[in-house]
C-alpha positions in Angstrom: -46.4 55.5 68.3 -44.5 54.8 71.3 -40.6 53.2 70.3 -40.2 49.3 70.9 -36.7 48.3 71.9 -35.4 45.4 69.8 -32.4 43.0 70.7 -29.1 44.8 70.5 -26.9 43.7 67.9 -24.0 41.0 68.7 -20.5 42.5 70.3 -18.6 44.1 67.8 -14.6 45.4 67.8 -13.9 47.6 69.9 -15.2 51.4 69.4 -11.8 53.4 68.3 -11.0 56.1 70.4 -14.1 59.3 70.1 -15.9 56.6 68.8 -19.5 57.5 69.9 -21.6 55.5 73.0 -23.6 52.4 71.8 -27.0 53.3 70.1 -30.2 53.6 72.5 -32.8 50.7 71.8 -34.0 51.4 68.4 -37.7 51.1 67.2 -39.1 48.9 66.0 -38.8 47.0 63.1 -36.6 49.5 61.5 -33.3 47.0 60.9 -35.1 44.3 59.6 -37.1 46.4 57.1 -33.8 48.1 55.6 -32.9 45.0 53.2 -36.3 45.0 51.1 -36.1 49.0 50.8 -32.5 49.0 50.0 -32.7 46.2 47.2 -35.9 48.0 45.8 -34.2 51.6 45.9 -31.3 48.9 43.9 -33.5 47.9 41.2 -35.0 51.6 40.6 -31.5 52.8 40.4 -30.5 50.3 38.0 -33.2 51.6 35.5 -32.3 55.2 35.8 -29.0 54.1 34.4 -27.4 57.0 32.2 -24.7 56.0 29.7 -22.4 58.6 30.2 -22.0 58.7 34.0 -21.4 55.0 33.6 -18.4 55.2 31.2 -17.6 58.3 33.2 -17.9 55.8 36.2 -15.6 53.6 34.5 -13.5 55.4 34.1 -12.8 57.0 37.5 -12.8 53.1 38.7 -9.6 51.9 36.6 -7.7 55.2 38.6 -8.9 54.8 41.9 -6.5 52.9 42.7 -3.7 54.6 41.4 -3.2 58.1 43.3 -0.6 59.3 41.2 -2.8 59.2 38.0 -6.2 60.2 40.1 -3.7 63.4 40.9 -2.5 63.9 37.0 -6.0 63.9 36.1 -7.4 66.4 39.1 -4.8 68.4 37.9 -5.5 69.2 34.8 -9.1 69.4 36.0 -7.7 72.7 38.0 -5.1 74.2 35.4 -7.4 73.8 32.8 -9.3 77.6 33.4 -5.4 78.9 32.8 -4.6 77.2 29.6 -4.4 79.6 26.6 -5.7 77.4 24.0 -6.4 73.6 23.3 -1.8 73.1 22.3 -1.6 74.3 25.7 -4.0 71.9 27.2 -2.6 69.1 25.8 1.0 70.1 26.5 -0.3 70.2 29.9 -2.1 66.7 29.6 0.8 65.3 28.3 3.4 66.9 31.1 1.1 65.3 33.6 1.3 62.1 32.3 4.8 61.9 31.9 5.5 62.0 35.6 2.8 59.4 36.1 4.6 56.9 33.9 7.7 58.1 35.2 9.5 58.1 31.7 9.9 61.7 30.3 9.7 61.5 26.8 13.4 61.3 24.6 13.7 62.8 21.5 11.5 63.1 18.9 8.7 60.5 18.9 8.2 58.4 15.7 4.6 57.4 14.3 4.8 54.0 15.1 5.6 54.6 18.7 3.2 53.0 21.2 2.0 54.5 24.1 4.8 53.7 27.1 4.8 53.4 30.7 1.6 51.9 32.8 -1.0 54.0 31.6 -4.8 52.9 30.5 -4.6 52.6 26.8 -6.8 55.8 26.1 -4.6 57.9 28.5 -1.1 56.3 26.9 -2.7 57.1 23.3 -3.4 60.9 24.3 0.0 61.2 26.1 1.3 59.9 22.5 -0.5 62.2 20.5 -0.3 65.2 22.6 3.5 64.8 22.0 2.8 65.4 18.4 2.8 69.1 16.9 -0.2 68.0 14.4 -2.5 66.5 16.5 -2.5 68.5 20.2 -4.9 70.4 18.9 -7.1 67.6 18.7 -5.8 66.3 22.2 -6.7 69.7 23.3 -10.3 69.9 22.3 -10.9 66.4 23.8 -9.3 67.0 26.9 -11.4 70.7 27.1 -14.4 68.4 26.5 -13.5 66.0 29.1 -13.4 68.2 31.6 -16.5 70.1 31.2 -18.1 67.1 30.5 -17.3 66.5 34.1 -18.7 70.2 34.8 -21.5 70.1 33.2 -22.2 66.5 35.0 -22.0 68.1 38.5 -23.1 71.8 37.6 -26.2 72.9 36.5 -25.2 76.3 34.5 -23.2 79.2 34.6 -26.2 81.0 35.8 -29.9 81.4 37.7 -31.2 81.6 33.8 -28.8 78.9 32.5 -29.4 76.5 35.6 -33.6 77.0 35.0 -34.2 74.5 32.4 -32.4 71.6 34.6 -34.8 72.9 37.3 -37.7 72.5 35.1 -36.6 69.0 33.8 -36.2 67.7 37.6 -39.5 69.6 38.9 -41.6 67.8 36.1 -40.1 64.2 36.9 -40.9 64.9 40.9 -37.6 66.0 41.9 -37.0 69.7 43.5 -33.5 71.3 43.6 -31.4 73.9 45.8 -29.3 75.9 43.7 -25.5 77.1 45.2 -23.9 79.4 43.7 -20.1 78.4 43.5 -17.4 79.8 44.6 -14.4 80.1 47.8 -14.4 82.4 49.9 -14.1 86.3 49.4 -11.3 88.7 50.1 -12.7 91.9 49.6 -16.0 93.5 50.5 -16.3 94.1 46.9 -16.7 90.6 46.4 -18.6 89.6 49.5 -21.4 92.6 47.9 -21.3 90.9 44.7 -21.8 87.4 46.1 -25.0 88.6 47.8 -26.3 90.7 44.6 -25.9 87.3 42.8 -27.6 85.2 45.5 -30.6 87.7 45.3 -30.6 87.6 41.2 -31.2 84.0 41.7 -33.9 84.2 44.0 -35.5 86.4 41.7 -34.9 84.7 38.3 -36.1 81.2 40.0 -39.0 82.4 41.6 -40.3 84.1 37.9 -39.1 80.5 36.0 -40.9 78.4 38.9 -44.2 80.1 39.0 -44.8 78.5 35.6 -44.0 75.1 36.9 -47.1 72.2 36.8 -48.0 71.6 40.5 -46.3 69.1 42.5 -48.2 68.4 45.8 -45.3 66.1 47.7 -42.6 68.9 46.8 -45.2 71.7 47.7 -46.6 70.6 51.3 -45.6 68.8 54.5 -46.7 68.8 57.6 -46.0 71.7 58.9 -47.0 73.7 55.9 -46.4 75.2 52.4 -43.3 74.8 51.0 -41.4 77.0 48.8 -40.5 76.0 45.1 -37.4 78.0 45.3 -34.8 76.7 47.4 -31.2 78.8 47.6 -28.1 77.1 49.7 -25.7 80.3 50.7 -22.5 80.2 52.3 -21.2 82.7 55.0 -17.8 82.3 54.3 -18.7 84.0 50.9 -20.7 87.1 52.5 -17.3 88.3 54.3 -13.6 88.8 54.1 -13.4 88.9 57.9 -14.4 85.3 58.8 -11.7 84.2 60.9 -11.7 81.4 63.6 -9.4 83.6 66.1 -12.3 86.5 65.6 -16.0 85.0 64.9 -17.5 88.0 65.9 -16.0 90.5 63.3 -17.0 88.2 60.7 -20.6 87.4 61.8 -21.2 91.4 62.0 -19.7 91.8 58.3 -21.6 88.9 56.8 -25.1 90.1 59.0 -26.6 92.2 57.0 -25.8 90.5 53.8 -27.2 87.8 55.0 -30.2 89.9 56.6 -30.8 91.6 52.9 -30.9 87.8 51.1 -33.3 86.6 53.8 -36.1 89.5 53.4 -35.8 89.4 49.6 -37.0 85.5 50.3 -39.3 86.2 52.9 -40.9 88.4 49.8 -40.2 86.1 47.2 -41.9 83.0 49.7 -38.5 81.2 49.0 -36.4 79.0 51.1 -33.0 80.0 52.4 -30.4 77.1 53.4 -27.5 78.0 55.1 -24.3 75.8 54.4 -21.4 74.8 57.0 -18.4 74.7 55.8 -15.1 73.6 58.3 -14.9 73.5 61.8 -13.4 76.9 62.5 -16.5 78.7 61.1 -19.1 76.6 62.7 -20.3 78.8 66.0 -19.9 81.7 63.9 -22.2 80.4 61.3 -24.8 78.6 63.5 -24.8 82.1 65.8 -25.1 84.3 63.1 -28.0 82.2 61.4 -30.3 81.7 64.3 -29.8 85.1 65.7 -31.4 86.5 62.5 -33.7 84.3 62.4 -34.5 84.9 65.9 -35.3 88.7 65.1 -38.6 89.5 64.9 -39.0 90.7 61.3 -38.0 87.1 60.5 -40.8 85.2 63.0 -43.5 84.6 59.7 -40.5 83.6 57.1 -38.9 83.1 54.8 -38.3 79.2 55.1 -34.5 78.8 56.1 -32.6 76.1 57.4 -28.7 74.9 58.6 -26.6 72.3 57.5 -25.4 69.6 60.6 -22.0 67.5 59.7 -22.7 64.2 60.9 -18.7 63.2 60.9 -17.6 65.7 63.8 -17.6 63.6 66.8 -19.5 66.5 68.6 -22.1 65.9 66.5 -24.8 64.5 68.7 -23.9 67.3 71.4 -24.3 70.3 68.6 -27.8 69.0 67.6 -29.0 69.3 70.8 -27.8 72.9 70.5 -30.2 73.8 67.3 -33.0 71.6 68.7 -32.7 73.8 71.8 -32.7 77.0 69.8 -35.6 75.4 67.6 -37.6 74.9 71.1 -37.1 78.4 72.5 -37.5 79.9 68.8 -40.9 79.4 67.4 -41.3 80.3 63.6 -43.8 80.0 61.6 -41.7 78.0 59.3 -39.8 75.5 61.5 -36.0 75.0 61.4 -35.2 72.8 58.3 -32.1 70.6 58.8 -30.0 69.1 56.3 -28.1 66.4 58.2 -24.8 65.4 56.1 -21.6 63.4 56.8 -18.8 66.2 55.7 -17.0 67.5 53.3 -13.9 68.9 54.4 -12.3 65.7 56.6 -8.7 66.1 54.6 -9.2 69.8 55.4 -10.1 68.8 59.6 -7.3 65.8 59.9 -5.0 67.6 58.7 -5.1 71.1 60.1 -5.6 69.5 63.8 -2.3 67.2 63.5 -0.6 70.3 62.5 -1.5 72.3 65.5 -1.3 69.1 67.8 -5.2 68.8 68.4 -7.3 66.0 69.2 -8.9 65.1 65.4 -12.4 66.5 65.6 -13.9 64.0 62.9 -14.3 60.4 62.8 -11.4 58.5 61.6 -13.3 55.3 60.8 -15.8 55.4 58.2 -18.2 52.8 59.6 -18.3 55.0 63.0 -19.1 58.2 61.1 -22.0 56.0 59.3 -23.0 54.9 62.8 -23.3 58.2 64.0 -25.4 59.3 61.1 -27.9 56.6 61.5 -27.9 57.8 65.6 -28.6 61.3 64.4 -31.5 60.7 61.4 -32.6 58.8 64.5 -32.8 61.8 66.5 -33.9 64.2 64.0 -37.5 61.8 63.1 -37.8 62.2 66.8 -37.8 65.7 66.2 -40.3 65.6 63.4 -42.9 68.2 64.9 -40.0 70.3 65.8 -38.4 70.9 62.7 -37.9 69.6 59.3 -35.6 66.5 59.1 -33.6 66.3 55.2 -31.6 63.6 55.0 -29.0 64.4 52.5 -26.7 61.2 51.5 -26.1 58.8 48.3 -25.0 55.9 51.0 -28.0 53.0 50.5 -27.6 51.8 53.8 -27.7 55.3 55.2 -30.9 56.2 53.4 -32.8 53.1 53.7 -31.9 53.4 57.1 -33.7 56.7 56.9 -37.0 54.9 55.1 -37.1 52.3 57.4 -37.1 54.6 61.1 -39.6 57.4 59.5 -42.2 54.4 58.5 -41.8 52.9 62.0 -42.4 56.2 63.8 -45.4 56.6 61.6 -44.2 59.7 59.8 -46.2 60.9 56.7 -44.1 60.3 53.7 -43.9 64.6 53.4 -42.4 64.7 57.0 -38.7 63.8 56.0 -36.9 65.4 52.5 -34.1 63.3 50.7 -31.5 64.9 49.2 -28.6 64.5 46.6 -26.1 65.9 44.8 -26.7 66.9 41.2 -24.4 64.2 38.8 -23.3 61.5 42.1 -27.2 60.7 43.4 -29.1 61.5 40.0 -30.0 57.5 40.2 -31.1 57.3 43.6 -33.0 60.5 43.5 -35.1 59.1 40.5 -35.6 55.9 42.7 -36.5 58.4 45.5 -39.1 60.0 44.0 -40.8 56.5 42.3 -40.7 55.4 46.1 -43.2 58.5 46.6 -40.8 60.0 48.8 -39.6 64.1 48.5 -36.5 64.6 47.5 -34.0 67.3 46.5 -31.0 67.9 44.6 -28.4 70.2 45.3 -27.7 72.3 41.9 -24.6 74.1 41.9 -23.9 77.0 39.7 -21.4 79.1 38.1 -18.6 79.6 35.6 -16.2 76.6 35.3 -13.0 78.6 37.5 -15.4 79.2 40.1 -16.5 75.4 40.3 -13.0 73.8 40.2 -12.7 73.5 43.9 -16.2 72.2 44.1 -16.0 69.7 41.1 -12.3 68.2 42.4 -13.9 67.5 45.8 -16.7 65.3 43.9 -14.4 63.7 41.9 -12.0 62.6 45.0 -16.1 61.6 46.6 -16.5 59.7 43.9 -13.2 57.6 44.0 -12.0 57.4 47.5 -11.5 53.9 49.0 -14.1 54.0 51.3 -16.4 55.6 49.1 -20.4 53.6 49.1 -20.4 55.5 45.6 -17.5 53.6 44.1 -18.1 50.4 45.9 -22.0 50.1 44.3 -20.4 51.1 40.9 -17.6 48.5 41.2 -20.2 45.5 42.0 -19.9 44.9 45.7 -22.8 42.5 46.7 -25.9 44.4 48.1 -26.2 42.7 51.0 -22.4 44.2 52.3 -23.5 47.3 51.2 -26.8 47.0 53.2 -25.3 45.7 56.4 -25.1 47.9 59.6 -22.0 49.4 59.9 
């Protein structure tokens, strides 16, 4: 149906600078139906409630505000692959939180000492104990099982075969997945082979484990089609050593026909291939070398693929214009999925561009970067016919948002995929799925070294300031968290 404008909202502050244009008229409807979906996604939530994520939760909420002991405990999160043994672990443990309670330890330490300084009383007991030669060993193993509790929260296995029983268990309760397979990026074309033999093994060993799965016609069909059971998120910065901003094309020619090879053994396999974006400097080189393969002919009937779009580049409106351009001009037989996000790399963007004296490419202000999200889901339900809208975020307002626009442009509930990340949106996926809705959950996998880089950035996700994540879990009312930013 045609969009209805509704009354603009009341004046606001003033947009900060690269802050976007005002919205255009939105449909119908679509504000006033976010607060009943949002406080019924609430309640759903609520009831998917795990234990440990909450203490876990907890936890993470008494250090959030205290960088210097959110940096003690990252830290050991990222020496722990190089300890030698659980002694050395706690030693570690214990260096760490010396320098957060900022009183090295003096002499030997008597049993009736209590745990000093201004730590939480678990911490302060484990800094105590860790001190003693008798019991690190203990402080080792707990701190080892800590830590890949934490892993094993975010990461689904070391492996396609180790990850498939979490597959099974979210396929059965309604839920599909897209498996990454951790990891920086390469230095050698050794590596950059390996990383591409490993993204085919996982293709292969998924598409065997999912042919067994029951039927699951929402995660199965939409409107445009069949869709594939197996879903496989790849990075280009991991199929090269050459990917350099200064030189795009010498990376996209090393990473081609890696890529090329992963997307015909998925065009066999009838899976899904989703290409991630990482920063800023790789983005043309990415996008270009994805939709130029895709482009070729041998790729016209499949596989399934798609792109991730970072919603907190202030260029963001202008750069999906550029794949729904390429989407127009390209027809497929399976249409361009995209997976709109908000960004993971803003420390990474700020930082590098104040260094070299550039304008800041991202938005500074959180509530603009939200705007802009909502203006781009917008955009992509627009696009619905066009290509395959997934709305990937674990803000409520954000996704209820989402709800709210696809049921006032009359979208089938199969015409727009929600997706999460595996141990920060478990809840909300659940409550996803009871809503009828198709979601997703991104799986990573791999060994624990390989998934440090990946689990510290969920961990800062989950306890930044500004974080929707840490403000639900800390009890802000509903109705903030609801309101438009």
């Amino acid at each position: 149906m045609p969009p209805v404008a509704t009354p603009t909202a009341p004046a606001g502050p003033v947009p900060a600078e690269g802050d976007p244009a005002p919205p255009p008229p939105a449909v119908a409807g679509v504000e006033a139906a976010i607060p009943a979906i949002g406080t019924r996604l609430a309640k759903a939530m609520g009831r998917h409630h795990d234990p440990r994520a909450a203490i876990e939760a907890r936890m993470m909420d008494r250090i959030a505000d205290r960088p210097d002991l959110r940096a003690a405990i990252f830290r050991l999160v990222d020496v722990r692959p190089a300890c030698r043994d659980y002694p050395d672990i706690a030693e570690h443990l214990a260096a760490l939180l010396d320098e957060v309670a900022g009183r090295p330890p003096e002499g030997p330490v008597r049993s009736g000492d209590l745990p000093g300084g201004e730590l939480p009383v678990p911490l302060g007991l484990a800094r105590s104990l860790a001190r003693r030669h008798g019991s690190r060993t203990l402080v080792g193993v707990a701190g080892a099982a800590g830590v890949r509790a934490m892993a094993g929260r975010f990461i689904a296995g070391e492996d396609a075969a180790d990850a498939l029983p979490a597959v099974r268990r979210l396929w059965k309760d309604g839920i599909a997945t897209s498996v990454d397979l951790l990891g920086e990026a390469t230095v050698s074309e050794a590596e950059a082979d390996a990383y591409r033999d490993r993204c085919i093994e996982v293709l292969r060993t998924l598409s065997a484990g999912s042919a067994r799965f029951p039927a699951r016609p929402l995660l199965e069909h939409d409107q445009h089609g069949e869709l594939p059971r197996v879903n496989l998120s790849v990075k280009v910065s991991a199929l090269t050593p050459h990917l350099r901003a200064g030189a795009p094309g010498r990376g996209a020619a090393s990473a081609a026909p890696r890529l090329r090879e992963i997307l015909r053994v998925a065009r066999d396999l009838h899976a899904h291939v989703h290409v991630d974006m990482e920063s800023l400097d790789h983005r043309e080189a990415v996008r270009d070398l994805t939709l130029s393969l895709l482009a070729e002919p041998e790729f016209a009937a499949g596989p399934s693929a798609g792109i991730v779009h970072q919603a907190y580049l202030t260029d963001a409106a202008a750069e999906l214009e550029v794949l729904l351009g390429w989407a127009r001009r390209t027809p497929r037989a399976q249409p361009l999925s995209i997976r709109l996000v908000k960004g993971a790399y803003w420390d990474h963007e700020v930082v590098e561009a104040q260094q070299a004296g550039w304008t800041v490419p991202v938005f500074t202000d959180r509530r603009a970067c939200d705007r802009e999200y909502e203006r781009l889901t917008d955009t992509l339900l627009d696009h619905a016919d066009l290509v395959r809208p997934l709305i990937a975020s674990h803000n409520l307002r954000s996704v209820a948002h989402a709800i709210a626009a696809q049921r006032a442009r009359g979208l089938e509930p199969d015409a727009v995929e929600y997706q999460v990340l595996r141990g920060l949106g478990d809840p909300l996926a659940a409550a996803l799925a009871a809503e009828g809705l198709r979601v997703r959950t991104y799986c990573p996998i791999g060994d624990l070294v390989a998934g440090m880089a990946y689990l510290v950035r969920r961990l800062l996700e989950n306890t930044a300031n500004d974080s929707f994540l840490r403000a639900h879990a800390s009890g802000t009312a509903l109705d903030r968290l609801l309101e438009a930013p």
